[in-house]
C-alpha positions as CSV (number, residue, x, y, z in Angstrom):
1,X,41.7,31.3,40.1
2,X,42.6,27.6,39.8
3,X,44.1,26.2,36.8
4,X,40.5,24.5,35.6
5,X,38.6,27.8,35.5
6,X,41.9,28.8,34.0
7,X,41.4,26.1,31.6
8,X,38.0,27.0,30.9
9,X,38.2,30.8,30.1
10,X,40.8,30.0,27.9
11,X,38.6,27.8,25.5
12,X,35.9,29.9,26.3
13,X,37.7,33.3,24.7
14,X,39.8,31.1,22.6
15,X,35.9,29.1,20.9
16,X,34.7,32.7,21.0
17,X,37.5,34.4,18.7
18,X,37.0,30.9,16.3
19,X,33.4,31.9,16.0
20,X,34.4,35.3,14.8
21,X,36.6,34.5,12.1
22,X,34.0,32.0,10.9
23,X,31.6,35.0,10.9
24,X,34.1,37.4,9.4
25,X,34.7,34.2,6.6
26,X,31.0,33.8,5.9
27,X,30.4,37.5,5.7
28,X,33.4,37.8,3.2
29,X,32.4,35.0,0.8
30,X,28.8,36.4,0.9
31,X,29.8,39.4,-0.4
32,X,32.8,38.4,-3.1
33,X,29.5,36.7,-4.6
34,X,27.0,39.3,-4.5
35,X,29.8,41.9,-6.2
36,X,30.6,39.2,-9.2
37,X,26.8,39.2,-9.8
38,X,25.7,42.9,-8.9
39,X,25.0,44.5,-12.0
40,X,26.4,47.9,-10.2
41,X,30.2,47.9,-9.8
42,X,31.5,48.9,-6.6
43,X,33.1,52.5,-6.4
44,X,37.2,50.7,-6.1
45,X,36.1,49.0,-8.9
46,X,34.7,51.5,-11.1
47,X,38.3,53.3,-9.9
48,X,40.4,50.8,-11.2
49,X,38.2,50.7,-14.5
50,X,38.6,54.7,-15.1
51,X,42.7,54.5,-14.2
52,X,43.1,51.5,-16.3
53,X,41.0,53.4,-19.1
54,X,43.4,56.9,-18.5
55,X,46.3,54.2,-18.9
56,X,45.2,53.2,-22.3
57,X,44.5,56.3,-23.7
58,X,47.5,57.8,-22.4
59,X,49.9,58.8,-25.0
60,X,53.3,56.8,-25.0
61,X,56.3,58.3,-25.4
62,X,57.2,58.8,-29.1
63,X,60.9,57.5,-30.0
64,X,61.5,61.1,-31.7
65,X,59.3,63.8,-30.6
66,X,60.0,65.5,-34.3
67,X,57.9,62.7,-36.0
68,X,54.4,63.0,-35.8
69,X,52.5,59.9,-34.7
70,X,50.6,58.4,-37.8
71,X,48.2,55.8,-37.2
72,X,48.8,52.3,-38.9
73,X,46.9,51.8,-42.1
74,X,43.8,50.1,-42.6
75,X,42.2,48.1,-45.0
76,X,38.8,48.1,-45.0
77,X,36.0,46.5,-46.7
78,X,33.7,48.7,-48.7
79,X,30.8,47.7,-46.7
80,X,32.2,48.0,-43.0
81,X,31.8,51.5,-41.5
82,X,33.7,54.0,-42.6
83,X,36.1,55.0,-40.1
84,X,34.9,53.3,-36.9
85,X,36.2,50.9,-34.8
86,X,38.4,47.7,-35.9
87,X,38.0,46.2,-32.5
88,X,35.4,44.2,-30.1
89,X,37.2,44.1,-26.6
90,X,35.8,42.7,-24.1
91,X,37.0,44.9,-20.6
92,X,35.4,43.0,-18.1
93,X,34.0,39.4,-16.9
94,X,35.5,35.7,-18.0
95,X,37.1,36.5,-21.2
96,X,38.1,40.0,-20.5
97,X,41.2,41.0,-22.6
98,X,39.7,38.9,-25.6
99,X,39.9,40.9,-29.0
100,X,37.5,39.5,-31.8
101,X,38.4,42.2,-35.3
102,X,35.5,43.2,-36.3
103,X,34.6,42.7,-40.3
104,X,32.1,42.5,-42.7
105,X,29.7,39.8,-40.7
106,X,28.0,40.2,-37.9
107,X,29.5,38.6,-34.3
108,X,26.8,36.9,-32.3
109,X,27.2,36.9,-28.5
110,X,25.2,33.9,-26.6
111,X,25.7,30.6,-24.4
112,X,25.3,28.6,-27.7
113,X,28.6,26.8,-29.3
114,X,27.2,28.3,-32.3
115,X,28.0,32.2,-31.8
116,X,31.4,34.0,-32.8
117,X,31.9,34.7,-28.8
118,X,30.8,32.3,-26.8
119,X,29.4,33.5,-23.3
120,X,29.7,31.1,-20.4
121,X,27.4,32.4,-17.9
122,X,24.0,31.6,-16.6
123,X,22.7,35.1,-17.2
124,X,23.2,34.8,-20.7
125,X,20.6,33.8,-23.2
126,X,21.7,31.0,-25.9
127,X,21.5,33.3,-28.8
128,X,21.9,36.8,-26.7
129,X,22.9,39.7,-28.9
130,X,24.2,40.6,-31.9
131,X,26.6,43.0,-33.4
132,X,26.4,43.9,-36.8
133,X,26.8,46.7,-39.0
134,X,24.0,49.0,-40.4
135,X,24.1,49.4,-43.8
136,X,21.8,53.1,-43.4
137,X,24.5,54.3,-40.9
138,X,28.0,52.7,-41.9
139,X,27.9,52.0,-38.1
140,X,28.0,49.4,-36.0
141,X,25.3,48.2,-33.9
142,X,23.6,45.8,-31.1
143,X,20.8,44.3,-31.1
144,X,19.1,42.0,-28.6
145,X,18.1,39.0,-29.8
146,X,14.7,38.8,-27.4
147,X,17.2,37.4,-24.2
148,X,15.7,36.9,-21.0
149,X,18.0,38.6,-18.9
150,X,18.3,42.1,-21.9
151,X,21.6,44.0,-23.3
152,X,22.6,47.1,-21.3
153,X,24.5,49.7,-23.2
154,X,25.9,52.9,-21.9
155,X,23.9,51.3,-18.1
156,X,20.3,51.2,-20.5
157,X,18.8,48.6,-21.1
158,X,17.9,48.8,-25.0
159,X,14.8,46.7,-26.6
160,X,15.6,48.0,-30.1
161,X,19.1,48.1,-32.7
162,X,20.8,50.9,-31.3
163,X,24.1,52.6,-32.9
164,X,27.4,51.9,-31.0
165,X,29.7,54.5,-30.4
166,X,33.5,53.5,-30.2
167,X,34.5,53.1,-26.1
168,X,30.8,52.6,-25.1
169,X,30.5,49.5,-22.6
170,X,28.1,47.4,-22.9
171,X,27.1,44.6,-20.3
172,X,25.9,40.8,-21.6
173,X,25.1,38.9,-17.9
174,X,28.6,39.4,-16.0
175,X,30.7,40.2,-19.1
176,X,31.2,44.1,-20.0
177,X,32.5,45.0,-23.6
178,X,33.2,47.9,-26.2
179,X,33.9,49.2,-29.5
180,X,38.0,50.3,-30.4
């Protein structure tokens, strides 16, 4: 073999194994962006959801185990639900760790300056949902507000006001929230 054809399989393996970390790139994008837009999360994902969830709800070790853990007090509104949730957490998307209390008004969700949380995502509708709660229940619940692209709670899509239940996620375009 002389040094040319030496020369020449060189940059021929050598062009090769560039192509295939070009492909391998490309292929690794493409699918980064097809998980932040599937509305399925992938199985590591949904993992990391349900440890991080057991992590939360874990109890923490009491200071004294001879004093019973009391919960801190509320104060309540007469016309908030009686012993529901306090909190609107958003788990998952943009603004995920975000905690809006939840009072006596309603929080709209949407695209639109004008909402209590402000959604900034293309699969959002201006004036999305809203989360409010029923005076016939004393609980809270979501209603679409007629969005293009709907409000999935518990993975249903709902068309009507529907009751939330504390620690039920629901998902508005790529952000995922719940009662506490």
């Amino acid at each position: 073999m002389t040094l040319t054809e030496l020369t020449f399989a060189i940059l021929k393996y050598g062009f090769l194994i560039l192509l295939w970390v070009f492909v391998f790139l490309t292929v690794r994008s493409l699918r980064k962006d097809i998980e932040t837009f599937s509305p399925r999360k992938s199985r590591a994902h949904r993992r990391k959801e349900r440890l991080a969830r057991k992590a939360v709800e874990s109890p923490t070790p009491a200071a004294s185990p001879s004093t019973p853990a009391t919960p801190p007090p509320t104060h309540e509104m007469p016309s908030t639900p009686k012993a529901g949730p306090s909190l609107l957490v958003i788990i998952d998307g943009p603004l995920a760790g975000t905690s809006i209390p939840l009072g006596n008004d309603s929080i709209t969700l949407g695209r639109a300056a004008s909402n209590s949380v402000v959604l900034d995502d293309e699969f959002v509708s201006s004036h999305h949902a809203r989360v409010y709660p029923d005076p016939a229940s004393r609980q809270w619940a979501i209603e679409d507000l007629g969005s293009t692209n709907g409000t999935v709670v518990n993975q249903q899509r709902i068309g009507t006001p529907t009751i939330l239940a504390p620690r039920v996620p629901v998902r508005i375009g790529a952000t995922t929230f719940e009662l506490r």
